[in-house]
N, C-alpha and C positions, 0 to 999 in steps of 0.2 A: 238525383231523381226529384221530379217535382212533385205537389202535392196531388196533382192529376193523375201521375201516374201511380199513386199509391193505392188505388183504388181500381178493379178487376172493371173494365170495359166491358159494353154491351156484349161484343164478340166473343170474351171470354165467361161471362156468364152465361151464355147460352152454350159453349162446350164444357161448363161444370155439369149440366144437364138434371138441373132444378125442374122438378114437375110444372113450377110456375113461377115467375116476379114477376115487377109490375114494371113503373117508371120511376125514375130517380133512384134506384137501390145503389148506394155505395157500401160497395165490400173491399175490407183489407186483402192485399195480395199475403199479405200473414195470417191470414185466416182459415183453419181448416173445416171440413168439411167430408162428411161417414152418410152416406146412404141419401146424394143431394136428389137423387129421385121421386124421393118422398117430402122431400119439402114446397112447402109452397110460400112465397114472400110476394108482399102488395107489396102498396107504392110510398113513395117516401119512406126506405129504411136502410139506415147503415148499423153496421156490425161491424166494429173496430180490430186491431191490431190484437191476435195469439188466441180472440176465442174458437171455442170448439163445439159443433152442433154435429149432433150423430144422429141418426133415426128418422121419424117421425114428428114433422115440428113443423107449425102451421104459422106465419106471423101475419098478420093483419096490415096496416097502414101506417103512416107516422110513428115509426119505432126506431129506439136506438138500444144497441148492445154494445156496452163498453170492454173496453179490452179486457180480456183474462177473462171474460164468464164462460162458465161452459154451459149448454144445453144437450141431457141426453134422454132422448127420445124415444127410447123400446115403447113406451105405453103410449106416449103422446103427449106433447108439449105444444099450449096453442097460446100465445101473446094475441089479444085482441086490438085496436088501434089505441094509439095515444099511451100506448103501454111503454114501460122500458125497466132497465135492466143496468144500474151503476157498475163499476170494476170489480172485479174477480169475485163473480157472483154464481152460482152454483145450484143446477135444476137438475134433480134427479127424479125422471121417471119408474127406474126400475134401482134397485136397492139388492143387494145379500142380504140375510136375514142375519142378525148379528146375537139371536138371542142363544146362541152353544148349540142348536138342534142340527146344524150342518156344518159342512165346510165354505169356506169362503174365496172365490176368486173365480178367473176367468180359465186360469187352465185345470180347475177341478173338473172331473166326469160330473155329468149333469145330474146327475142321481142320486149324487151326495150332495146337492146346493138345494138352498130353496130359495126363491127369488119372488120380492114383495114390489108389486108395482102400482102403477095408475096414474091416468091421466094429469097432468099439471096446466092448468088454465088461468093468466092471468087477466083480468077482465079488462075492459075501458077503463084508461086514465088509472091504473095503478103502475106503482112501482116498487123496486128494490133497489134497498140502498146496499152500499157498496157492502161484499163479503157475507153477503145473504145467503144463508141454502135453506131451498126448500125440497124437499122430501117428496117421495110419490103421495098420489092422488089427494094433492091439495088444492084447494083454487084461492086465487087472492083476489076476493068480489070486488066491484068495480070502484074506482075513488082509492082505494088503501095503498097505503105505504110501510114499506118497514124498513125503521134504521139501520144504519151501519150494524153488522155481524150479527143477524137474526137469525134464530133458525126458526124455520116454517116447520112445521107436524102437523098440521091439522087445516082447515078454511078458516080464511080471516074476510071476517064483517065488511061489508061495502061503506066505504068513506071516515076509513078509520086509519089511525097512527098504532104503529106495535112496533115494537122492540124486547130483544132477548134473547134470552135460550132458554126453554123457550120461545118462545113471540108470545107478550104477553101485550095486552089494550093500554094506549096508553090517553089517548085523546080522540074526540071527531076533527075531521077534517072537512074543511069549507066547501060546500059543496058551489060556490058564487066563483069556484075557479074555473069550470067550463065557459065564463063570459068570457075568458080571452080567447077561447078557441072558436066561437062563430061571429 
């Protein structure tokens, strides 16, 4: 199989039956895909080999998603342009509540689960580094990155470095890097 065909053709993206993509989009034919209705993808992005987008999940332009990320979308998960996403990176819109006040899982009755959600928005020009999760209703403002195995809780600062578990501040980042992009 060549590298052409490793990638879902116009044809076939349009019978996965995405709300909208643009031009250029390459998608892994190992790539799955939970409620492609509600998604919407500009132009110029690929989305590599085993990840998994469920829901509600909006991608902007010039994006890559590297293999193994998942994105899950009950709240809403929006990549704005020039965003991305390194290998087995992990975005949780909607979350179990882990603190003992319920049961946890998908085949409990709904009435004993509580479920913590919220939007996840990563703005222009940020990224994640590989083995990132971030958590419901985070935004990672525009410019930031976070190293290898972070975990996001909370919004992180526009044009900044973090890392951890936390994610903690570690440096600014140059904002003279959008010259290579006009």
């Amino acid at each position: 199989m060549s590298s052409n065909n490793s990638f879902l053709n116009k044809k076939e993206l349009l019978e996965m039956g995405f709300a909208s993509f643009g031009n250029n989009v390459l998608i892994s034919r190992k790539a799955s895909f939970y409620g492609a209705d509600k998604m919407n993808i500009g132009d110029n992005v690929r989305i590599d080999d085993f990840c998994i987008l469920s829901g509600n999940i909006t991608l902007g332009s010039n994006i890559h998603i590297s293999a193994y990320s998942a994105l899950y979308g009950a709240f809403g998960i929006e990549l704005k342009d020039y965003s991305g996403i390194s290998p087995r990176c992990t975005l949780f819109s909607a979350s179990d509540d882990f603190s003992g006040d319920s049961l946890i899982g998908p085949l409990v009755a709904e009435e004993f689960q509580k479920i913590i959600g919220g939007k996840i928005i990563l703005e222009k020009y940020s990224q994640l580094g590989a083995n990132t999760i971030v958590l419901p209703n985070c935004t990672i403002k525009e410019g930031s990155v976070t190293g290898s195995m972070t975990l996001v809780t909370r919004t992180l600062d526009a044009w900044k470095i973090f890392h951890g578990i936390p994610a903690k501040y570690i440096k600014e980042r140059k904002k003279n890097l959008l010259n290579f992009i006009k």
